[in-house]
C-alpha positions as CSV (number, residue, x, y, z in Angstrom):
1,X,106.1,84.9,107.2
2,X,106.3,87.9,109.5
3,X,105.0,89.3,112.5
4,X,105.0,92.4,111.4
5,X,107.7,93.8,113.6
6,X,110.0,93.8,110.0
7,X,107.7,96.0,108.0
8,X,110.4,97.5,105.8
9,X,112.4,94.4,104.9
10,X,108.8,92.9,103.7
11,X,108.2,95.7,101.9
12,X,111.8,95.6,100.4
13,X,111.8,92.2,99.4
14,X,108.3,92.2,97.3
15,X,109.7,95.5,95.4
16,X,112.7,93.2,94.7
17,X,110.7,90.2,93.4
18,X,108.4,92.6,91.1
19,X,111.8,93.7,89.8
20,X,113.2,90.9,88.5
21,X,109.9,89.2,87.4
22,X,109.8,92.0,85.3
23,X,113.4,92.2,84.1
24,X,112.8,89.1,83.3
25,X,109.9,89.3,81.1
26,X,112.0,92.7,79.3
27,X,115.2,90.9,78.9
28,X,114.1,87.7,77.9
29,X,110.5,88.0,76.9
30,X,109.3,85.4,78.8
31,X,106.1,86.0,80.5
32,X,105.6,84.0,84.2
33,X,102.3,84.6,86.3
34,X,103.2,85.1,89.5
35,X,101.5,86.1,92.8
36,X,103.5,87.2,96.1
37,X,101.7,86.1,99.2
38,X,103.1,87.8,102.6
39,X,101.9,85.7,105.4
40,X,101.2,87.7,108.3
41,X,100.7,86.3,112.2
42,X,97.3,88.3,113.2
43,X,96.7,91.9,114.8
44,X,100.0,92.5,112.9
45,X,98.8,93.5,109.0
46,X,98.5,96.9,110.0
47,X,101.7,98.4,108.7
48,X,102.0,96.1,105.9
49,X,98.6,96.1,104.3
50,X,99.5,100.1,103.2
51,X,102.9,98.9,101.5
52,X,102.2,95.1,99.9
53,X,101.4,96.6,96.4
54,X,99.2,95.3,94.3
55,X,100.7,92.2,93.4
56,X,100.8,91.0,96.2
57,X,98.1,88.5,98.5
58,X,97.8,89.1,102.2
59,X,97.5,85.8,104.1
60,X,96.6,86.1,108.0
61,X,97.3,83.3,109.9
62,X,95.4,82.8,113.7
63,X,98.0,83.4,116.6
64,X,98.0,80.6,118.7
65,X,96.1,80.4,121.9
């Protein structure tokens, strides 16, 4: 979950997670479906829409009145 004041550390971690799922499918040829979802509070998906990749699912959740 993010507010999107932490755009880069989003952005760092989903590179990360695409690494290793596919080191893991290379080292060990196991294949595991995956899907990243960044869940975003609203009016902030601005900067991270651009850099999610395309694994990843965009969830927007309503700020609270």
């Amino acid at each position: 979950m993010t507010s999107g004041k932490n755009v880069k550390t989003v952005e760092i971690t989903v590179k990360s997670l695409d690494f290793w799922h596919r080191e893991l499918e290379r080292r060990y040829s196991l294949r595991v479906p995956h899907e990243i979802w960044i869940v975003l509070d609203e009016g902030s998906e601005s900067g991270v829409k651009e850099r999610a990749g395309e694994t990843s699912r965009l969830v927007v959740v309503p700020r609270e009145v």
